[in-house]
C-alpha positions in Angstrom: 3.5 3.3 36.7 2.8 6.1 34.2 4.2 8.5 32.6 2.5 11.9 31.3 3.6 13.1 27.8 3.4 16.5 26.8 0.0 15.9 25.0 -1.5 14.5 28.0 -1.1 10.9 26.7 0.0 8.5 29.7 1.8 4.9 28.4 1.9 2.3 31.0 4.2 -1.0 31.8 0.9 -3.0 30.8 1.7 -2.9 27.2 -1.7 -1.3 26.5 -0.6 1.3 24.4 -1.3 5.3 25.0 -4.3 7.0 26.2 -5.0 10.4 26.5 -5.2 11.5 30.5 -9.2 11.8 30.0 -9.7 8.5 27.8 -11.1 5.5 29.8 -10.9 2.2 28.9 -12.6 0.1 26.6 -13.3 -2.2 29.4 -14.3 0.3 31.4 -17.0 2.0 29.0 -20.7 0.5 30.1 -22.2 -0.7 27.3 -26.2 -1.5 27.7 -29.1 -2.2 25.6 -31.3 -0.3 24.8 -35.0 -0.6 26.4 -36.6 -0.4 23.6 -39.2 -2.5 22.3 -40.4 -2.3 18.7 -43.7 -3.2 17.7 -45.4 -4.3 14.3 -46.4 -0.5 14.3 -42.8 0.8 14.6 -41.8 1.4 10.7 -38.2 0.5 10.1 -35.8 1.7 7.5 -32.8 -0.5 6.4 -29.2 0.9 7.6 -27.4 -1.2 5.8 -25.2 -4.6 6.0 -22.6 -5.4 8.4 -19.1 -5.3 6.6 -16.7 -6.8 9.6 -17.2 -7.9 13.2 -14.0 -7.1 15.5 -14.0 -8.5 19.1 -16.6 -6.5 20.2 -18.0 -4.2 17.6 -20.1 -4.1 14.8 -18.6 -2.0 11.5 -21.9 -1.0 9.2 -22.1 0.3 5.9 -24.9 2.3 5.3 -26.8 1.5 2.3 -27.9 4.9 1.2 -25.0 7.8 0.9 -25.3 10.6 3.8 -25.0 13.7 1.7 -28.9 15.0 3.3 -28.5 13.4 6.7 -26.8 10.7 8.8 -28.0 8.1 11.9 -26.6 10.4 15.3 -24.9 8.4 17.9 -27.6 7.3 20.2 -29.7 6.2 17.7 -31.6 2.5 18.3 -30.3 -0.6 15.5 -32.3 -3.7 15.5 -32.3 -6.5 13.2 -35.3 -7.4 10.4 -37.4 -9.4 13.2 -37.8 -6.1 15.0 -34.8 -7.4 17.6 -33.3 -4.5 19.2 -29.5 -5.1 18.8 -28.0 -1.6 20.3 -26.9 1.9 19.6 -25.1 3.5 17.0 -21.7 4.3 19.0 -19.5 5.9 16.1 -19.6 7.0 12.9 -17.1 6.8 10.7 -15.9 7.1 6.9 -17.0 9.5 4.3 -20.3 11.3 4.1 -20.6 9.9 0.8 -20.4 5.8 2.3 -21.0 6.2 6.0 -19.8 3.7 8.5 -21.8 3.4 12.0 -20.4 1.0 15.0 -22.6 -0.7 17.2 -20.6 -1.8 20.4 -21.6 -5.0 22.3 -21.1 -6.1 25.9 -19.8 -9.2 24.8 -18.5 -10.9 21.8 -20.8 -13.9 22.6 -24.1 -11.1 22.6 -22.6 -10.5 18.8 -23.2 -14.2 18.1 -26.2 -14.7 20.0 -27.9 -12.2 17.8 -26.9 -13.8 14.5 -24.8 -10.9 13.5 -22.9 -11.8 10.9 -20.8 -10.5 7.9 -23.2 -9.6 5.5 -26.2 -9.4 8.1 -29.1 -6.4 7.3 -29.5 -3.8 9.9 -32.3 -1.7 10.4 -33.2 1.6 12.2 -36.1 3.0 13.8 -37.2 6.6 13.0 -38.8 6.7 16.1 -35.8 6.0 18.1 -33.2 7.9 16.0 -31.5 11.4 16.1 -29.9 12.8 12.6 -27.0 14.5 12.3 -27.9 17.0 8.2 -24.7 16.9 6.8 
């Protein structure tokens, strides 16, 4: 059973913590791929490096600071091979050192990818939004 707080949060007898009455959860957020391909002709600019790799998600720090502009959520990640990978999900952090999050279905598709600490990530133009800070 749940309870409604005065902010709208709800707790539950699960033990899995408070949500706000709109916030679905993490299970319940479908997360797809991207049909994207990118081919030899699709230029690609390096994000940055993965700092940390948490069940499902992907925490990357962008190699160049975000003062001018930063990746939008939406935008399509792949790896140096041209391997499409995801979507940026979040951003986080300062503008100056910019963290994106790339969710994954599973934590096996994480490791199937060869996504590692230290792992390069790129973007493609093509297939980005910006966010001009």
């Amino acid at each position: 059973m749940a309870d409604a707080g005065e902010d709208g949060e709800q707790s539950n007898s699960k033990g899995e913590g408070l949500r706000t009455k709109n916030e679905q959860p993490e299970d319940a957020l479908e997360i797809k791929k991207p049909n994207v391909v990118l081919s030899e002709a699709d230029p690609l600019e390096e994000l940055g490096e993965v700092q940390s790799v948490v069940e499902r998600l992907a925490l990357i720090k962008a190699k160049t600071s975000g003062e001018y502009q930063v990746l939008n959520e939406g935008s399509v990640v792949a790896l140096q091979d041209r391997t499409v990978i995801g979507i940026i999900a979040d951003l986080l952090g300062r503008v100056q050192s910019p963290l994106y999050t790339v969710r994954f279905a599973t934590k096996e598709e994480i490791s199937e990818n060869g996504i590692t600490v230290g792992t390069k990530i790129f973007y493609s133009p093509k297939h980005s939004t910006f966010v001009f800070t």
